[in-house]
C-alpha positions, 0 to 999 in steps of 0.5 A: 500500500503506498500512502498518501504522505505528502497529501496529508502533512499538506493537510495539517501544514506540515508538507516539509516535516520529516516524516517516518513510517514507524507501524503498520498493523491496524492503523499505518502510522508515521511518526512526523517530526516538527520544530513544535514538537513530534506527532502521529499521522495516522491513516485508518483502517479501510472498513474497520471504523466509520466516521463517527467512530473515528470521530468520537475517538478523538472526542474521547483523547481529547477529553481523557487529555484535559483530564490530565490523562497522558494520552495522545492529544488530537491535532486540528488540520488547517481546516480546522477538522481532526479527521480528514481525507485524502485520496479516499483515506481517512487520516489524523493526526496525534501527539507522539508521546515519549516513553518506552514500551513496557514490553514486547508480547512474549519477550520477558520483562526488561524493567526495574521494580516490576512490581512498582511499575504495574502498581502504577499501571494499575492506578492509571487504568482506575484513573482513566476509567473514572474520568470516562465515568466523569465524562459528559460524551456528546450525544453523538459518541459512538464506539463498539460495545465489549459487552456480553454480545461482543464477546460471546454472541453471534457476530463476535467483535473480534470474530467466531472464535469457536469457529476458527478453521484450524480447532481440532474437535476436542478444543472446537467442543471446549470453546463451544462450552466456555462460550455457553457457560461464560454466556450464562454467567455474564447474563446473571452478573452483569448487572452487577459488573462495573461497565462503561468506556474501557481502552480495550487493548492495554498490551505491553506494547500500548503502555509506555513507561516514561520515568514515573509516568504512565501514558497510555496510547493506540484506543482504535480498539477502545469502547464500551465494556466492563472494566475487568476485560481492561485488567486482564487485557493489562495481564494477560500478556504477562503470565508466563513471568515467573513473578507474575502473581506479584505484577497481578496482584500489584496492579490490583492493589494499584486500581483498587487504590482509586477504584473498587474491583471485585476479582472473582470474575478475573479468571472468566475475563481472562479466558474471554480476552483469551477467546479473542485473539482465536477469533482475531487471527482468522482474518489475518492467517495469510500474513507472516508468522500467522500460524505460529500465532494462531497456534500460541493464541489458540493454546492459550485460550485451550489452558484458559477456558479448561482452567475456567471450566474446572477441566484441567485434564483437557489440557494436562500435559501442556506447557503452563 
């Protein structure tokens, strides 16, 4: 795909800026650099989102940074606009913030005092979500919804992940019955399950760490949900370290230090954020290394849902 580049920096005045691509999953993403600082020139996934979607996330940065939340801060074009279109793509652009990732998915963890830092990353996510809880949204936000039906439903947010075509029997028929039972238990607790706008895609490559300072970035994914699938988004990437039931129970204490959380549905939250990246893949196996991730993602969610379920014999022998 070639990128309008110099379109869009015209947009925004910028059409001498340095500019270099930096990220090309979802969104493609160009960092561009300015004698008044760096930012993100962001071109949208074709069909992933639509205007008012897009729209209503750069609402949403702009009042999380108000807020004093460090989350990229949307820059206005010429025009006056936050998103814009050139040559059929729609595009915007953010504050670039300084930090460092607080990993990489499946390295081990690089940092110091571990357990201070996802203490910390605990508060801040308690931060972030009573100020979405503050927040009067206009009366045209809309964003998807991480709720029982975008998890578990028929049309899955992120895909049919009983249906992903490379399950074998055994582990189609355990998804089959994590879905049935996690449907149930939800119907009868969500009531009572905190919910509203959650960032949605807390992986360690999305929280950068920059001395003391927590900044959270990359909301495409975020919506509305409830509040555990943010805590177990933030750990399920990190349980293969060998402290983790210290970094889990750091950023615990860390959110209930502004927040209330009741853990008794952790175990469920994790499995269905498990659940997810099986449905996500489907999509996207003719890209490189796909299948390696298919199948890491696929075991994963096999020890998650058997854990879940109180089946552990599904799944002996895997390594945990």
């Amino acid at each position: 795909m070639t990128d309008p580049v110099k379109g869009a920096l015209a947009l925004w005045g910028l059409e001498e800026a340095a500019c270099e691509f930096v990220a090309g999953r979802e969104n493609r993403v160009y960092r561009v650099s300015t004698p008044q600082g760096d930012f993100a020139l962001r071109f949208k996934r074709p069909g992933y989102r639509d205007d008012a979607e897009l729209l209503s996330e750069l609402q949403w940065l702009d009042a999380m940074d108000r807020t004093g939340l460090s989350v990229p801060r949307p820059r206005a074009a010429l025009s006056g606009k936050v998103l814009e279109c050139v040559d059929g793509h729609r595009v915007d652009m953010v504050g670039w913030l300084p930090g460092r990732p607080l990993g990489r998915s499946r390295d081990p963890l690089a940092i110091l005092d571990a357990a201070t830092v996802f203490q910390q990353l605990g508060a801040e996510i308690a931060r972030l979500h009573v100020a979405c809880d503050a927040w009067h949204m206009p009366e045209s936000f809309t964003r998807c919804a991480w709720d029982t039906d975008g998890l578990l439903g028929d049309a899955p947010l992120w895909g049919r992940f009983w249906e992903n075509p490379t399950l074998d029997a055994e582990t189609r028929y355990l998804f089959e019955a994590f879905r049935r039972e996690a449907r149930r238990q939800l119907d009868s607790e969500a009531n009572g399950l905190d919910y509203g706008l959650v960032h949605a895609d807390l992986v360690r490559e999305n929280v950068l760490l920059d001395g003391p300072v927590i900044r959270m970035i990359d909301f495409d994914d975020g919506g509305f949900g409830f509040r555990h699938f943010d805590i177990a988004t933030a750990l399920l990437k990190n349980k293969a370290e060998p402290n983790y039931e210290d970094l889990k129970a750091a950023l615990l204490e860390g959110y209930r230090s502004l927040r209330p959380l009741d853990d008794r549905m952790l175990d469920l939250f994790m499995a269905l954020r498990a659940v997810t990246y099986v449905g996500w893949i489907v999509p996207r196996m003719g890209e490189a290394g796909s299948p390696a991730r298919n199948k890491r993602f696929i075991d994963d969610a096999r020890r998650l849902c058997a854990y879940y379920l109180g089946q552990p014999d599904i799944v002996r022998g895997d390594k945990t």
